[in-house]
RODO-2510 file (C-alpha; in nm, 4 decimals, decimal comma):
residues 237
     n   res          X          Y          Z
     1     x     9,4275    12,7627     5,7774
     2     x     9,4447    12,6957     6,1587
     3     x     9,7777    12,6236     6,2676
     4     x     9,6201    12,3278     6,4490
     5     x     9,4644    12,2189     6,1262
     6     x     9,7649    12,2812     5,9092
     7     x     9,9615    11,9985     6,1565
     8     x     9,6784    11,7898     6,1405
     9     x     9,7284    11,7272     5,8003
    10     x    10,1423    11,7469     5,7591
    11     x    10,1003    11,4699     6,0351
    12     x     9,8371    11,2539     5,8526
    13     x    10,0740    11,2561     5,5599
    14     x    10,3805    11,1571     5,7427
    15     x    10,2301    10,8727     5,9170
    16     x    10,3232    10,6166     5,7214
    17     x    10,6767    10,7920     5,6078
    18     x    10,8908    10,7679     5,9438
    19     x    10,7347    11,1040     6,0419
    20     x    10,8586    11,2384     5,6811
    21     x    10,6849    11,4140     5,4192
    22     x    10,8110    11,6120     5,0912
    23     x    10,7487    11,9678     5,0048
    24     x    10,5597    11,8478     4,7081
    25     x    10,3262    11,5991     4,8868
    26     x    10,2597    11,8890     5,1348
    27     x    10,2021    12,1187     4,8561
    28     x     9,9398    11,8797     4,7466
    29     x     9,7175    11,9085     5,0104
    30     x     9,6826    12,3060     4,9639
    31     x     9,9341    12,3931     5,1883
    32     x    10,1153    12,6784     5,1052
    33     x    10,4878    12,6985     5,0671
    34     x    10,5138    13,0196     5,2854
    35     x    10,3054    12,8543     5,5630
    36     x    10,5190    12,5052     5,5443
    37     x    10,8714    12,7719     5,5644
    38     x    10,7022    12,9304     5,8950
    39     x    10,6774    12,5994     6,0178
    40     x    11,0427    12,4662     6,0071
    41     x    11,1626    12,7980     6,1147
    42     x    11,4366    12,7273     6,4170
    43     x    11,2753    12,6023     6,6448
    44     x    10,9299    12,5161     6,5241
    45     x    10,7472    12,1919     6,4843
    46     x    10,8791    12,0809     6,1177
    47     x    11,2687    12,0404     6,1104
    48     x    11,4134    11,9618     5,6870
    49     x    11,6271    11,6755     5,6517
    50     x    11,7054    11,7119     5,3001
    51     x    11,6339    11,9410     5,0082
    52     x    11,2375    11,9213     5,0221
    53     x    11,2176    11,6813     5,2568
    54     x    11,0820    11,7206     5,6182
    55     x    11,0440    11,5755     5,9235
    56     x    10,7987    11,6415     6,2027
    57     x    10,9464    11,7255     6,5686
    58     x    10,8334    11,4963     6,8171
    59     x    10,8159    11,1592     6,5572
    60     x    10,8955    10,8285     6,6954
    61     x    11,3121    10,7766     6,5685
    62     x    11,4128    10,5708     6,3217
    63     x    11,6865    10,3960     6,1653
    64     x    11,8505    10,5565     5,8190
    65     x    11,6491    10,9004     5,8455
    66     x    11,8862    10,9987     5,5784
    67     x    11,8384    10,6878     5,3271
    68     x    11,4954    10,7573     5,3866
    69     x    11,4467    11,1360     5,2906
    70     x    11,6732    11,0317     5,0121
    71     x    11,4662    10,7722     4,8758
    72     x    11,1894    11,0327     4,9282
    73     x    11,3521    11,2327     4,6590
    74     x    11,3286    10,9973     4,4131
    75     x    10,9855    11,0595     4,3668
    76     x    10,8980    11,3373     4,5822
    77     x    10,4939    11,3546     4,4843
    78     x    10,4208    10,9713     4,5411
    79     x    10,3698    10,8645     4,9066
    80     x    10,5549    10,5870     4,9921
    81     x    10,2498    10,3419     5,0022
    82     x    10,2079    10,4079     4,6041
    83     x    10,5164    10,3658     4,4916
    84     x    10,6786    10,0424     4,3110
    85     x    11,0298     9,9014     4,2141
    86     x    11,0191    10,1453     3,8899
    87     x    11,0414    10,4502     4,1866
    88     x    11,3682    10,3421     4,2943
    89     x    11,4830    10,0520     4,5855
    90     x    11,7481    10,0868     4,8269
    91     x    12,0738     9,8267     4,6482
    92     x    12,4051     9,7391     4,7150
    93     x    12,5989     9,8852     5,0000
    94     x    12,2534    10,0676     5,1268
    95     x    12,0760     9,7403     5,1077
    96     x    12,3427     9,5610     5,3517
    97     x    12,3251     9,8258     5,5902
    98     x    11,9349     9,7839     5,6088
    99     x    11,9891     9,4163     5,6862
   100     x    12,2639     9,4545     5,8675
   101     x    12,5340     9,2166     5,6760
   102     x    12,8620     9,1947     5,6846
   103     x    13,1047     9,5367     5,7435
   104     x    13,0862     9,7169     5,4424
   105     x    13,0669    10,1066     5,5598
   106     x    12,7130    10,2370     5,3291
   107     x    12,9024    10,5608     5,2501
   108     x    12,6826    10,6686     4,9668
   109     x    12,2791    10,6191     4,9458
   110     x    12,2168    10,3982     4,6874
   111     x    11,9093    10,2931     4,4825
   112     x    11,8512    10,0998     4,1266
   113     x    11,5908    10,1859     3,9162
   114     x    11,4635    10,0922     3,5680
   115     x    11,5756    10,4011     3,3742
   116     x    11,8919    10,5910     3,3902
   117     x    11,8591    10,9065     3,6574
   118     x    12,0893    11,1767     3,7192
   119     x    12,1424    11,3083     4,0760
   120     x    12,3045    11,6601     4,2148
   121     x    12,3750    11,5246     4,5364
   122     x    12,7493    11,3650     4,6136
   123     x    12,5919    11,1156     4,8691
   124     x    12,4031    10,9348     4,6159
   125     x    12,4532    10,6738     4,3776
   126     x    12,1621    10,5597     4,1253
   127     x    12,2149    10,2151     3,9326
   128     x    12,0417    10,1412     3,6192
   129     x    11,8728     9,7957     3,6349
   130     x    11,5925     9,5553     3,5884
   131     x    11,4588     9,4259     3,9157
   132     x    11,2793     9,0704     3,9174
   133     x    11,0324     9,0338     4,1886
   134     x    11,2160     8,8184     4,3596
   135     x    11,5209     9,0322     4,3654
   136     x    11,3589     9,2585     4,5944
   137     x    11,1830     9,2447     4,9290
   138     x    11,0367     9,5241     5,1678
   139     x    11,2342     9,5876     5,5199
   140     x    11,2019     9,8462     5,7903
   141     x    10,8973    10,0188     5,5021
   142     x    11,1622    10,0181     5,2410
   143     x    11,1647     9,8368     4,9070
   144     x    11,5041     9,6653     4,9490
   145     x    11,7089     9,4028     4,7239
   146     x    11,7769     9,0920     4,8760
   147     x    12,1247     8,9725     4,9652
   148     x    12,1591     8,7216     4,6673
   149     x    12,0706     9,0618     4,4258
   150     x    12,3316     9,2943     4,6673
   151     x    12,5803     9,0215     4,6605
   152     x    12,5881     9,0259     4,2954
   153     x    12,5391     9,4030     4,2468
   154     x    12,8321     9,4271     4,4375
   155     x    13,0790     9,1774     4,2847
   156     x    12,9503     9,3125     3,9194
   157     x    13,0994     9,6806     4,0937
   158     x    13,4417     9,5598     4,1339
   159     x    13,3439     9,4436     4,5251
   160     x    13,6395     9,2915     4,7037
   161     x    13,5369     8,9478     4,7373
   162     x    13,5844     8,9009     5,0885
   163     x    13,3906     9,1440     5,2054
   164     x    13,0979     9,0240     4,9854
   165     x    13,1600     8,6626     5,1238
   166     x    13,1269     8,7889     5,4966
   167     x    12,7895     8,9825     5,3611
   168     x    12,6303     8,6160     5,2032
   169     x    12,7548     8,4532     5,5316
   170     x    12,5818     8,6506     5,7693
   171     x    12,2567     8,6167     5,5231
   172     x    12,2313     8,2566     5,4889
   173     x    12,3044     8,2437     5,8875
   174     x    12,0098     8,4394     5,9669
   175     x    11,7923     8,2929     5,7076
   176     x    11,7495     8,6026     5,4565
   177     x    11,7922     8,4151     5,1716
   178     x    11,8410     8,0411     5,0260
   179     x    12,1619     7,9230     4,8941
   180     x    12,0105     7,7876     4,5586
   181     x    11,8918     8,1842     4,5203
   182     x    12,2503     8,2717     4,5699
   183     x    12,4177     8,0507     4,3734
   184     x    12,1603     8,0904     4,1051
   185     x    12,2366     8,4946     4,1212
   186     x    12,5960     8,4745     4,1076
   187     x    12,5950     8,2007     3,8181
   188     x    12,6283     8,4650     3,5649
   189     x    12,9592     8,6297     3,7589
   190     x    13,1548     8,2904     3,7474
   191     x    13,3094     8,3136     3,4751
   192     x    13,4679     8,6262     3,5430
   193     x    13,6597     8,4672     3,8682
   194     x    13,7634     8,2177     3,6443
   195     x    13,5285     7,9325     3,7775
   196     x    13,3850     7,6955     3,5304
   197     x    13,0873     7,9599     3,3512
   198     x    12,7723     7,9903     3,5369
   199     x    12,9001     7,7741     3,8237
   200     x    12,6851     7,9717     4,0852
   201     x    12,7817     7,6950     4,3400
   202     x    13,1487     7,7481     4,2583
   203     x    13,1479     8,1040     4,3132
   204     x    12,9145     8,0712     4,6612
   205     x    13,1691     7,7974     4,7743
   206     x    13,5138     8,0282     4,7019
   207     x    13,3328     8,3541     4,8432
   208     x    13,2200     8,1197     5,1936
   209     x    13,5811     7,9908     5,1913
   210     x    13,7250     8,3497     5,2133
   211     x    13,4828     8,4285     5,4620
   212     x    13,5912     8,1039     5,6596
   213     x    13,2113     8,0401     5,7332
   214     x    13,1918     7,6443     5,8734
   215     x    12,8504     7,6071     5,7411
   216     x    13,0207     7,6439     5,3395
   217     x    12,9581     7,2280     5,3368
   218     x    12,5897     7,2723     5,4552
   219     x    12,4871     7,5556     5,2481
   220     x    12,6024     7,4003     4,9047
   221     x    12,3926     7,0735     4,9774
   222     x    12,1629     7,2943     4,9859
   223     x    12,1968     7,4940     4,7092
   224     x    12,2831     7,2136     4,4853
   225     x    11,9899     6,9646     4,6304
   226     x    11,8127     6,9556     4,3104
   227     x    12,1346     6,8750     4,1608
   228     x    12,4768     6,9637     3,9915
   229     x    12,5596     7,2968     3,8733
   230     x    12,2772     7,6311     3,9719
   231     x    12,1998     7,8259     3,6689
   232     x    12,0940     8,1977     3,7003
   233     x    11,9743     8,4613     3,4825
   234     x    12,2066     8,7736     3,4660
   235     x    12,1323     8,9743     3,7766
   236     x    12,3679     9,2641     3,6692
   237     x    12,1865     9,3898     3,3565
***
């Protein structure tokens, strides 16, 4: 095949993956392993990023190329556009980072999906767990958890407090999520911070108070406006 031809198509594939593609997905369209090697020789036009993951030289940058190719992994012959919660979606620390909340450093890549995995690589962490529809959003052409899901993933991993307090704050400032979806979330984690069980509104006010956030008052009345105490199903199973 044409060298011209052969980018045409690695290029068609990584359109709508950041400029990434997998071995497999390029193995898929004929491609040869031996030709796809040639390419991402030093200096040529295909550059890896990961074990069987690839990126083209000359695509637009992005944000998290490594959470990406990772992700990629999971399921390294669907293209992103096929995939589904059941394929993996970026959680806890990883999903902050993607929104941009609070300062927890996203040391590991990590992802929950439906059935227990096993990984090789030290950088990643896979969760087991059922994800609700609403628990989960898209962002930045990721499938992502949303912060009332990360905040408790994170407090159900031993989280300090504080730090997940700062992460809620800077969501309900910039509107990510609604306080009645937080408090309903955390309802099932009350107990364990000694708070009257499945307070969710107890445990959102005592994590805003540690995060000294002034708009603690104005969030509750809004969590609690169709009144008393926010009941949640567990988020952490």
């Amino acid at each position: 095949m044409p060298r011209a031809q052969t980018l045409g198509l690695l290029s068609d594939l990584a359109e709508d993956q950041w400029g990434l593609f997998t071995r497999r997905q390029a193995e898929a369209t004929g491609m040869a392993w031996s030709t796809l090697a040639r390419l991402a020789a030093e200096g040529g036009p295909v550059e890896r990023v990961a074990h069987g993951v690839y990126r083209l030289r000359g695509a637009p940058a992005v944000e998290h190329v490594d959470l990406r190719a990772a992700w990629l992994q999971l399921a390294p012959d669907v293209p992103s556009w096929s995939r589904a919660a059941d394929t993996g979606v970026v959680s806890h620390r990883s999903a902050a980072a993607i929104y941009n909340l609070g300062h927890l450093a996203a040391d590991f890549h990590e992802f929950t999906l439906p059935v227990r995995r096993q990984t090789r690589r030290t950088d990643v962490r896979l969760h087991r767990g059922w994800l609700e529809p609403r628990e989960w959003t898209t962002l930045q052409g990721l499938p992502v958890t949303r912060p009332a899901r990360i905040a408790a993933d994170l407090l159900a991993e031993r989280e300090d407090p504080g730090a997940v307090g700062y992460l809620l704050a800077d969501a309900l400032r910039a509107g990510h999520d609604h306080p009645g979806d937080v408090a309903a979330s955390l309802a099932p984690l009350a107990a364990r911070f000694r708070l009257p069980g499945n307070d969710g509104s107890a445990l959102l006010r005592w994590l805003l108070e540690l995060a000294d956030a002034p708009e603690t008052k104005q969030w509750l009345a809004e969590a609690t406006g169709q009144g008393g105490i926010v009941e949640g199903t567990d988020a952490t199973r």
